[in-house]
Each structure stands twice: as structure tokens, then as C-alpha cells.
N, C-alpha and C positions, 0 to 999 in steps of 0.2 A: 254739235261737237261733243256734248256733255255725252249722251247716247252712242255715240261711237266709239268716245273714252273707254264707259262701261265695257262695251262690246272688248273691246280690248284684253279689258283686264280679265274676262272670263276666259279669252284663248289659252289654251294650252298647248306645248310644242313637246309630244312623245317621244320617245325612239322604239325603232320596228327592230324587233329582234329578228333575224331573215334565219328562219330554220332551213330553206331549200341548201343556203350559200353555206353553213357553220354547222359545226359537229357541238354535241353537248359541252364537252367544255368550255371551247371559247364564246357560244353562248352564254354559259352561267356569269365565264369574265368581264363579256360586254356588258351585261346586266347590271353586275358590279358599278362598272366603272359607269355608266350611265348615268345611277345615282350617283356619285361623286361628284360626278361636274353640272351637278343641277337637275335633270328630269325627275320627272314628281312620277311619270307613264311610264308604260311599255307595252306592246303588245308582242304577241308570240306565235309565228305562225302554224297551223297545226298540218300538215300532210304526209301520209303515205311517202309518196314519191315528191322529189322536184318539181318545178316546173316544166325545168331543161336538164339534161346529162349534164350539161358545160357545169351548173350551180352544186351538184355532186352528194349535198346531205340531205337528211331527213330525216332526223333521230324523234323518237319517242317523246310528244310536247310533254308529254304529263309527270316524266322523271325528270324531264329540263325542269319543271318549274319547282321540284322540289330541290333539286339543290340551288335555283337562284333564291327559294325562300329562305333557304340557311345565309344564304351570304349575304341578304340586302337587310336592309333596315326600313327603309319608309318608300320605296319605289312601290308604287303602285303595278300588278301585270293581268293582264287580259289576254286570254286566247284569240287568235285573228285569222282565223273563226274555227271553232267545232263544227262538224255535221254531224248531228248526233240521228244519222237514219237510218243507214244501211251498214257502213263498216261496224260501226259502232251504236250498242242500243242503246236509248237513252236515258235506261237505266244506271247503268256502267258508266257514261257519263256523269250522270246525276252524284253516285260514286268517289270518281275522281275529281269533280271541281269542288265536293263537300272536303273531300281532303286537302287540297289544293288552298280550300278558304282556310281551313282550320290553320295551315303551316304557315300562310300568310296573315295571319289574325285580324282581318277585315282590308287587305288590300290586293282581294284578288276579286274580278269580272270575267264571266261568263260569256264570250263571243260563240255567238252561234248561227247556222248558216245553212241552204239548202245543198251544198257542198260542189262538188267537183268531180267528173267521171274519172279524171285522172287519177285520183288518188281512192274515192269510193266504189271503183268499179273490182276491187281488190278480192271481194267473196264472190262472188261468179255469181252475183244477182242481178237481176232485169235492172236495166238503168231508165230511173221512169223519167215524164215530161216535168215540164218547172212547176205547173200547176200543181200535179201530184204529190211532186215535194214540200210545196210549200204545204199544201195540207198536212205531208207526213213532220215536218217541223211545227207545226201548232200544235200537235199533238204532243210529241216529243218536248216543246215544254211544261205542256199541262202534265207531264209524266215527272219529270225533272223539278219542276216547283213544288210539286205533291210531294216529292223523296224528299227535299232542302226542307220542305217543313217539318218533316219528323213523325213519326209513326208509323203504323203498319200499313204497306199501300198496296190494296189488287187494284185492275186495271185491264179492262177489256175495251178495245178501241178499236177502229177501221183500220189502223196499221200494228199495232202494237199490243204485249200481252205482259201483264207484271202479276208476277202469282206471288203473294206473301213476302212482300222486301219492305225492308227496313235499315236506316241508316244509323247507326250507332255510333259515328266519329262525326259530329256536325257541327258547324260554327253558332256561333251568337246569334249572328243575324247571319240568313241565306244572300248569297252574292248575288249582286245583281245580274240579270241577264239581257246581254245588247246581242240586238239582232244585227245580222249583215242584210244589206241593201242594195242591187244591182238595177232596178227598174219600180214604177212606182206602184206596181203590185206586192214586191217583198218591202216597199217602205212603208206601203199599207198597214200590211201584216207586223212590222217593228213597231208602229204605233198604237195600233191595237194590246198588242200582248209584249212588247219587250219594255224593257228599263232605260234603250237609250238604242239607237242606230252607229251603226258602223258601215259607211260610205266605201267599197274599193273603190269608185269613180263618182266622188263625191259630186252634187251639182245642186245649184237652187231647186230644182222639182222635184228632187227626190226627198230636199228639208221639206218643202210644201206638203206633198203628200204625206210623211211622215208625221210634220206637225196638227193635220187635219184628219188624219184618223187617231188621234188623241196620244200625239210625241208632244206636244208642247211642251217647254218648260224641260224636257227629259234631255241628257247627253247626246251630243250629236259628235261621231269620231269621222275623220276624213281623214284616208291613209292617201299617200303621196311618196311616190319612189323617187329618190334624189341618189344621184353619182360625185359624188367631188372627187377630185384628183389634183396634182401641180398645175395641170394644164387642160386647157378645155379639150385637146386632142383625145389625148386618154381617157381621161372618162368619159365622152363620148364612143370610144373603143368597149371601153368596161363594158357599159351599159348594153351595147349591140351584144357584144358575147356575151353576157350573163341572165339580161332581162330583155330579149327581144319580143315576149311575146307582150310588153309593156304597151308593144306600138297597137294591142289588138284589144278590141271591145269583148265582153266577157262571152 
């Protein structure tokens, strides 16, 4: 019981900032108000497009989080997830979450991910297999770690090319970076090289493999889609129209 106590007290209950469903403002507001009524979290989802037409936005993560950094005070936020591969290099990443830290003054994480066609297939590059990406994401944060620590970084890699960058607006300490996790190859790879796993379809074998390629002891995040409404009618309505693709393996 003592042991489950514990367990307890270390859970934390976030809220999902849903960028597909909310336009930058009332993102920033729900953010707000988030912290007000308790949540210490947040994450923020990062895509091009929707999921669905029906959910309608998709604003720019990186300017949302600058003005929730102005409004909040101790909410902690995390991107849910970057793919820093193809839309985006992971340099310009590396970039924007240095800035991201600085305006949050150590309450911002790094989610990151081997991304989504939907939303990465946006510069008319070959969309490669999972394997590929996940290589091209260990790369991508050996690129991103080297910028967060400061100095002049080149960078010739199997996917990637950094000629002369350097980061001049850095926080204290570099944000941590949690991986996203779909199967027990990418929880492999979060425990290897991330700071903590991010579950979309959390499950015991993905904490296993994760904590066995050396996540022990590290953050483990498990996102979970919940609808409330007056009546169970409705939001089961909600839910069908806005997150049908909910009912679908990744």
C-alpha cells in the first residue's frame, strides 16, 4: 500500500492544449486558465494541418507558446510532439525551443517525434519508412542538443548538414527533450537518448521497453482524449465528429 501511496503522489493530471480544435487565442486563454485552476502541465500540439476538416485550426505552435509564456506564471508546457525531420530542420528547432525556454525561464520540454505524413509531407519530400525516421530523429537530437549547449556547431550527418550555427539567446539550463513513443522500437530509442517518453497510446510494454533501454527513473507522459459534455449523448456525438480518427491505431 505504502508503494502505491508513492505511486500516487508522483502522478500528474496535465491538460492537452488541442491546436487541431483552437485558434491561437483561445489557446493562450485555456492555457491561462489551466493554471488557475490547478494544472502544474500542459502540452501543445504541434501540426501543419488537423487531423480532420470537422477540428478546423492549426496555428503556428511556436508563436502560441510565446504569448502563453507572457500570460502564465508557473504552468509548465511541452510541445506534443515536434518532428524536427523534414518540415522542419532541426536546427530551426533547436532555435525555436532555445527561445521558447528562455521566455518560459525553465518551464518549457522539448516533445519530439518521428512525425506524421499529414502534416510533414507539406515540402514535397519523399516520405520515408519508420525505421528511416527514427534514424533521422537520433540524429536530429544529436543536432538540437549540440545547438542547446552553446557554441559554434558544424555537423555533417547521414541526414542532416549544420554549416557554422550558433545560438545566442539560450536558457540556463537546455530543456529537456521527451521523446514520442508509438511501438517498442521508438520507446527503445526514448530511452536511449530522450529525457522522458511521451505515450499517444500509452501501454505497459512501451514503459518496459522504454525503462530497459535506460528510461528508468525518467518522465513517462501518457496522453489520453477525454470528451465531457451535460450528457453522455453528446459527447459521445462530440467525440465521433471531431476525433474519429481516435478509434484508429497510429
Amino acid at each position: 500500500m505504502a508503494e502505491s501511496a508513492a505511486a500516487q503522489q508522483r502522478l500528474q493530471v496535465g491538460y492537452w492544449l488541442s491546436s487541431e480544435e483552437l485558434g491561437p487565442h483561445d489557446l493562450v486563454t485555456n492555457a491561462v486558465r489551466a493554471e488557475e485552476v490547478g494544472f502544474r502541465a500542459a502540452m501543445i500540439s504541434d501540426h501543419f494541418h488537423p487531423w480532420t476538416r470537422m477540428q478546423g485550426q492549426s496555428p503556428f505552435v511556436w508563436a502560441v507558446i510565446g504569448g502563453i509564456a507572457r500570460e502564465t506564471r508557473h504552468l509548465r508546457i511541452g510541445t506534443g510532439v515536434t518532428a524536427p525531420i523534414i518540415r522542419i530542420h532541426p536546427a530551426i528547432v533547436a532555435h525555436a525551443a532555445a527561445t521558447a525556454a528562455v521566455m518560459l525561464d525553465g518551464r518549457f520540454f522539448l516533445g519530439v517525434g518521428a512525425g506524421e505524413r499529414l502534416s510533414e509531407h507539406v515540402t514535397g519530400e519523399r516520405w520515408p519508412s519508420a525505421s528511416e525516421r527514427r534514424s533521422m530523429l537520433a540524429e536530429a537530437v544529436e543536432v538540437i542538443r549540440r545547438l542547446l549547449a552553446g557554441g559554434n556547431v558544424n555537423h555533417r550527418g547521414e541526414h542532416y548538414r549544420v554549416e557554422n550555427a550558433e545560438l545566442f539567446t539560450l536558457p540556463v539550463t537546455p530543456p529537456p527533450i521527451h521523446l514520442a513513443v508509438a511501438g517498442t522500437r521508438s520507446a527503445e530509442l526514448a530511452g536511449q537518448i530522450g529525457d522522458g517518453m511521451i505515450g499517444v497510446e500509452p501501454t505497459g510494454t512501451l514503459v518496459q521497453a522504454f525503462e530497459a533501454a535506460g528510461g528508468q527513473g525518467k518522465p513517462r507522459v501518457g496522453q489520453l482524449h477525454v470528451c465531457w459534455a451535460d450528457a453522455e449523448d453528446e459527447a459521445r456525438s462530440v467525440a465521433h465528429r471531431y476525433w474519429p480518427i481516435a478509434g484508429l491505431h497510429g
